[in-house]
TIKEZA-850740 format. One line per field, with one value per residue (C-alpha): x, y, z. Coordinates in steps of 0.25 Angstrom, whole numbers. Layout:
N
c1 X;...
c2 Y;...
c3 Z;...
//
This chain:
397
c1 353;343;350;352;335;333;342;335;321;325;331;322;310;300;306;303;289;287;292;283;270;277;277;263;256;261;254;242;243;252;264;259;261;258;268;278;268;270;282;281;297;299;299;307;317;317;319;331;338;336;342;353;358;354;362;374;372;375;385;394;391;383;372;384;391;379;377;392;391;377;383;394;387;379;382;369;362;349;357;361;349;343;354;354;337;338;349;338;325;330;340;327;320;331;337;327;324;331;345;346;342;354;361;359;355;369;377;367;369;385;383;375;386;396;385;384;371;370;358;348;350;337;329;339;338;323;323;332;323;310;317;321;307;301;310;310;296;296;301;297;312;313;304;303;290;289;295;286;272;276;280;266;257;267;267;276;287;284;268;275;284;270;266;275;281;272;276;291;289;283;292;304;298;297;309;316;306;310;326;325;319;325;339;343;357;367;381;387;402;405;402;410;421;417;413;406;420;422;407;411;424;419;408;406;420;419;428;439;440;426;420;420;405;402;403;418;421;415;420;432;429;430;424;415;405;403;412;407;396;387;388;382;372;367;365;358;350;342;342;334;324;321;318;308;300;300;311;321;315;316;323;335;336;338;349;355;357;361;370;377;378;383;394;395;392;386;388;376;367;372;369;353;342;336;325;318;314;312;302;295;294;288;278;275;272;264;256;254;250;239;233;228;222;206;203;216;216;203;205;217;212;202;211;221;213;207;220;231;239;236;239;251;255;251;255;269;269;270;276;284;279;286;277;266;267;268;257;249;251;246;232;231;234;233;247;246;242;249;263;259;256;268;278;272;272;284;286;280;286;300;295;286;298;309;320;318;323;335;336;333;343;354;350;347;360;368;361;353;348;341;331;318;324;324;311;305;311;308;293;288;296;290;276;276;281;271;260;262;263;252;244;248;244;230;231;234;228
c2 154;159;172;173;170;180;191;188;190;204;208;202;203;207;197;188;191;193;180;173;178;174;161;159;166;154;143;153;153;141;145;146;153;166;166;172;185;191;196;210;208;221;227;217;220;234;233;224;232;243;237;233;247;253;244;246;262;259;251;259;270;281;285;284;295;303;304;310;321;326;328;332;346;347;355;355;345;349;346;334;328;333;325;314;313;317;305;294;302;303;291;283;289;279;268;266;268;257;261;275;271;260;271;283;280;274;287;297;289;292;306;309;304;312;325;323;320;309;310;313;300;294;306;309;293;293;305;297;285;294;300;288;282;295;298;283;285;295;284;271;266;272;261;245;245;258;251;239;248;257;245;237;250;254;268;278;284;296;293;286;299;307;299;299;314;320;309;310;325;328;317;327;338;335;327;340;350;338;339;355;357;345;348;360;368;363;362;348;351;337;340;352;349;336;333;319;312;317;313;298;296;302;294;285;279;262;258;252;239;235;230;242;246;242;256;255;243;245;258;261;270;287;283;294;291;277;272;268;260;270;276;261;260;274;269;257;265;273;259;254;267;265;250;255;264;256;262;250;235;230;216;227;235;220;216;229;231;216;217;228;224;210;220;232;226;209;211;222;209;204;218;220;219;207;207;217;211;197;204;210;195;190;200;199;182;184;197;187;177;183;190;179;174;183;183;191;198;204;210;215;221;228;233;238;244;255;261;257;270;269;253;256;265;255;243;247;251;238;228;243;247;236;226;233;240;224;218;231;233;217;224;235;244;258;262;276;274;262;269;280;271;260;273;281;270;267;278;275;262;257;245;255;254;244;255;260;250;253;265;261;249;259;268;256;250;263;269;256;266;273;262;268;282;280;274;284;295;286;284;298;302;292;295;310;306;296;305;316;308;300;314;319;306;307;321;317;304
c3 519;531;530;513;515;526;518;506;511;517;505;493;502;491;481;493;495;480;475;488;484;468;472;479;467;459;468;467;450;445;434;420;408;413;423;413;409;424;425;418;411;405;419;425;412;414;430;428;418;427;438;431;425;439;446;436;440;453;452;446;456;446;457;467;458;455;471;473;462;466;482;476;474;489;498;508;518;510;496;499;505;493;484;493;489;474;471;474;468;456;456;460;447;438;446;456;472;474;468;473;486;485;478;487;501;505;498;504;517;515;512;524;534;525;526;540;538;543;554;542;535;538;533;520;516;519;508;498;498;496;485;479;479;477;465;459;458;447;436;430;433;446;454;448;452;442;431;432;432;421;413;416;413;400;405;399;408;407;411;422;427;425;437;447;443;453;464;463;460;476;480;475;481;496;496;491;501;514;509;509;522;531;526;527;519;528;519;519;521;519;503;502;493;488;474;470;469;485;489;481;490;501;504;496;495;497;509;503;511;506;495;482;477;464;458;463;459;444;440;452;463;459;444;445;435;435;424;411;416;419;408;402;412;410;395;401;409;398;390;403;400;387;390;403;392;381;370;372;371;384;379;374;388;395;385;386;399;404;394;396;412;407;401;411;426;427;444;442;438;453;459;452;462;455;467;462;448;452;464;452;445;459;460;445;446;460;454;439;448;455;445;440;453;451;464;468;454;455;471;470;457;465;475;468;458;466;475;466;471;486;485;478;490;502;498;494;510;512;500;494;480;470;473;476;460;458;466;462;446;445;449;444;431;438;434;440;452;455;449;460;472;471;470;480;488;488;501;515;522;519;512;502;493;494;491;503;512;505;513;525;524;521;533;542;539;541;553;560;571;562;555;564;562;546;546;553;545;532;536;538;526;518;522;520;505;503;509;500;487;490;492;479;472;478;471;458;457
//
């Protein structure tokens, strides 16, 4: 039992923190009525259908597929680096940092050892991750905290991408410009001859005498294309679009989607981070609760009314960006800049975003002696990054 508490608290450690100050905001304002208006529903609704359908993509190998056809055609250090970092930037856009940092980190890990690449992994993975944070900031679907604030301020998707365009646009530029000039054209003579199929079985290929991945045991090892349940879940994918900007009734998305999973996949139900929307629900009934206390209303009011950008960056330093967008957005309706400052916040420490541990736990895991060494690599990237797209907010803000 000790241990199941220790694990969960390591693993669920803003649900934890979340659902704690939950829990003291209602000794602070007793249950009423009003209980029941602060959870915002239509962003928890659109979260968990998106969780689901992603969740169904991975299982049935689709971003483990697409990642084989595109090294299928490099042929370079310099272009595989530069595949390696565009999977997870663009990949972030629609199914999040989180799952193309699941996705990605542990394949791109494989390829490098198969590259004999393998002494650059620290500085290649730090690149993914900035990418996927970089890239997943683009989108309204690509973050959760993204979802909620353009749901809250009823902006238009495309006012949203306005935004962030000029953000992920840099972002693009200097991870290509560090990619291009730290790796040089040095052919990889492990790819030659090798089309995706060869890339599948040769590094990805399960060991037999374990347990088969999800993808394998759904659609059988070699399928290629992910069996006909891509094919749904792609559909599921744009119902989920139309649902986040307003074309599909939202109560239709829901029934949809957990209907067709109840058909296509129940164990996807099993395999959803359910953490992540019941953290929002926390943050949601402790924010509600001390709304209504004046005294705290009314200063943080006045705090975060004047530097909603620069808070939105420094406090994500230390609590990461979700709930920071949470604990933020109940005090302020500066959408901008709060849009700008939780996602450019998102670089600097490890915790800044959440999806970064998930690097650095794949990493740590693979090559323990090189924890120090990845944080080290991990920081100063991070910092440059940051440093250079908090400049050009100061410039166009």
């Amino acid at each position: 039992m000790q241990r199941w508490i220790i694990e969960t608290l390591k693993r669920e450690t803003v649900l934890v923190v979340a659902a704690i100050l939950a829990v003291i905001s209602c000794f602070i304002v007793p249950p009423d009525d009003q209980y029941v208006t602060y959870v915002h529903w239509n962003t928890i609704s659109q979260l968990v259908c998106l969780m689901l359908v992603v969740c169904g993509l991975q299982r049935v190998g689709v971003f483990r597929i697409i990642g084989a056809k595109l090294l299928g055609r490099v042929r370079t250090a310099r272009g595989l680096v530069l595949t390696l970092v565009a999977l997870p930037f663009f990949s972030g856009m629609f199914v999040t940092n989180d799952v193309a940092l699941v996705t990605f980190v542990p394949f791109a890990i494989a390829v490098l050892i198969m590259a004999d690449m393998e002494r650059q992994v620290c500085l290649v993975v730090t690149l993914m991750t900035l990418g996927a944070n970089l890239g997943s900031m683009f989108t309204p679907i690509g973050n959760a905290h993204n979802l909620y604030l353009k749901a809250v301020s009823g902006m238009g998707t495309m006012e949203f991408l306005a935004i962030m365009a000029p953000y992920s646009g840099l972002a693009a530029v200097l991870l290509c410009v560090i990619t291009w000039f730290v790796f040089g054209g040095r052919r990889v003579s492990r790819f030659e001859g090798l089309d995706a199929a060869g890339i599948e079985q040769s590094v990805l290929a399960p060991d037999p005498s374990q347990a088969q991945p999800d993808e394998i045991r759904i659609t059988g090892y070699g399928a290629g294309y992910g069996g006909w349940r891509a094919a749904v879940y792609a559909v599921l994918f744009v119902v989920c679009l139309l649902g986040v900007n307003g074309v599909l009734p939202l109560w239709l998305m829901v029934v949809i989607v957990v209907a067709a999973f109840l058909f296509c996949d129940r164990r996807a139900f099993a395999k959803v981070d359910w953490g992540l929307p019941l953290t929002f629900c926390a943050f949601f009934m402790f924010i509600g609760n001390m709304k209504r206390v004046p005294a705290f209303y009314e200063l943080a009011q006045s705090l975060v009314g004047g530097h909603p950008l620069e808070l939105g960056v420094a406090f994500s330093q230390v609590i990461s960006n979700v709930p920071t967008t949470l604990l933020l957005s109940g005090f302020s309706d500066a959408w901008r800049p709060l849009i700008i400052g939780t996602n450019l916040g998102g670089m600097g420490t490890l915790i800044a975003s959440m999806a970064s541990l998930i690097s650095y736990k794949a990493v740590a895991s693979k090559y323990p002696h090189s924890k120090g060494r990845y944080l080290g690599v991990y920081t100063g990237m991070n910092v440059v990054f940051l440093i250079a797209l908090v400049g050009l907010a100061q410039v166009i803000e």
